[in-house]
C-alpha positions as CSV (number, residue, x, y, z in Angstrom):
1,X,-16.8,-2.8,119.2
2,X,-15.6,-0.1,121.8
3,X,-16.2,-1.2,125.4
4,X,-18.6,0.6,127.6
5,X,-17.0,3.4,129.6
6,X,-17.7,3.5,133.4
7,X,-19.7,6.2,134.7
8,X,-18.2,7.9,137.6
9,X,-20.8,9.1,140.1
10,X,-21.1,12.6,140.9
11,X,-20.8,13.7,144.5
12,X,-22.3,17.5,145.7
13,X,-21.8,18.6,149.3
14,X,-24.0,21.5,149.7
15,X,-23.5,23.5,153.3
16,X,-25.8,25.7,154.1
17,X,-24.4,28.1,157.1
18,X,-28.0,29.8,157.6
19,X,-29.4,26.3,157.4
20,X,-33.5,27.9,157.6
21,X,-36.5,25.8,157.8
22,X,-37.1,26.1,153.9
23,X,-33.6,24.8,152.8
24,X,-33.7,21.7,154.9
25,X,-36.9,21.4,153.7
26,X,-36.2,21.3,150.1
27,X,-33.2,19.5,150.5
28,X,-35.0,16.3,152.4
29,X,-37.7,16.6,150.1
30,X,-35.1,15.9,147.5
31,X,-34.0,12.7,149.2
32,X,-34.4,9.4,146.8
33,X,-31.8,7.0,146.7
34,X,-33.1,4.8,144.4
35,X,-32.7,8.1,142.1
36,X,-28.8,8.8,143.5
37,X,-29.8,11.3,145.5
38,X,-29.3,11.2,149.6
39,X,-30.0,14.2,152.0
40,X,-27.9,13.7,155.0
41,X,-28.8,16.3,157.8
42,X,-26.6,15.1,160.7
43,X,-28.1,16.6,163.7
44,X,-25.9,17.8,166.8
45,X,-25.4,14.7,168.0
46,X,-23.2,13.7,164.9
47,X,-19.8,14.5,166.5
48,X,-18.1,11.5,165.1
49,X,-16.6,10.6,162.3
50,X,-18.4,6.9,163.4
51,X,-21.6,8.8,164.4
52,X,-21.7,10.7,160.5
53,X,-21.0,7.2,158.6
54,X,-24.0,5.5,160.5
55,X,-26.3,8.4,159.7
56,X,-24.9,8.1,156.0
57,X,-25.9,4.0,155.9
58,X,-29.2,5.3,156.6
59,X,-30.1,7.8,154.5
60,X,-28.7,5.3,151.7
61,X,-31.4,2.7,153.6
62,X,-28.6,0.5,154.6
63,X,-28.0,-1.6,157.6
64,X,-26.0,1.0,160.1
65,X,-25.4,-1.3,162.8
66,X,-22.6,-3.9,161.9
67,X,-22.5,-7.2,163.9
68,X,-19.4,-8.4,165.7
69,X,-16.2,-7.5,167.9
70,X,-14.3,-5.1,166.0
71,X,-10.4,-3.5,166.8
72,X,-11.1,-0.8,169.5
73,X,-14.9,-1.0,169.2
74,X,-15.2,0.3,165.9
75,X,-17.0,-1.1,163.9
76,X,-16.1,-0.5,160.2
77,X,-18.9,1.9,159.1
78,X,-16.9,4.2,156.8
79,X,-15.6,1.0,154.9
80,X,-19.7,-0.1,154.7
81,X,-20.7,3.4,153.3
82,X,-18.0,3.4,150.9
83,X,-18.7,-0.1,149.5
């Protein structure tokens, strides 16, 4: 019997420079992460590294805010978004 393979998830960035009403529109209507599929549309207060991996928990509808004292103040949210 072969073993199964693992399925490696695929990843799309789309950028959109014009960024009009009807492409953020299609692309949050297009949000479901129970079906893989997250729309992230950091606004222009995502000027972070820290501030894009919290918006990123929560379009995946996870926890963003981390509880505890953390090196420097911050918190680990990349290592959260990647797990």
């Amino acid at each position: 019997m072969t073993p199964p393979t693992a399925v490696q998830p695929v990843v799309a960035f789309v950028f959109d420079s014009g960024d009009d009403a009807a492409f953020t529109h299609s692309a949050l209507a297009a949000h479901h992460p129970a079906a893989g599929r997250i729309t992230l549309h950091p606004g222009p207060v995502t000027a972070s590294d820290t501030a894009l991996a919290h918006d990123l928990l929560l379009a995946l509808e996870k926890p963003a805010h981390i509880p505890g004292l953390f090196p420097h103040g911050r918190p680990p949210l990349w290592e959260a978004a990647a797990a």
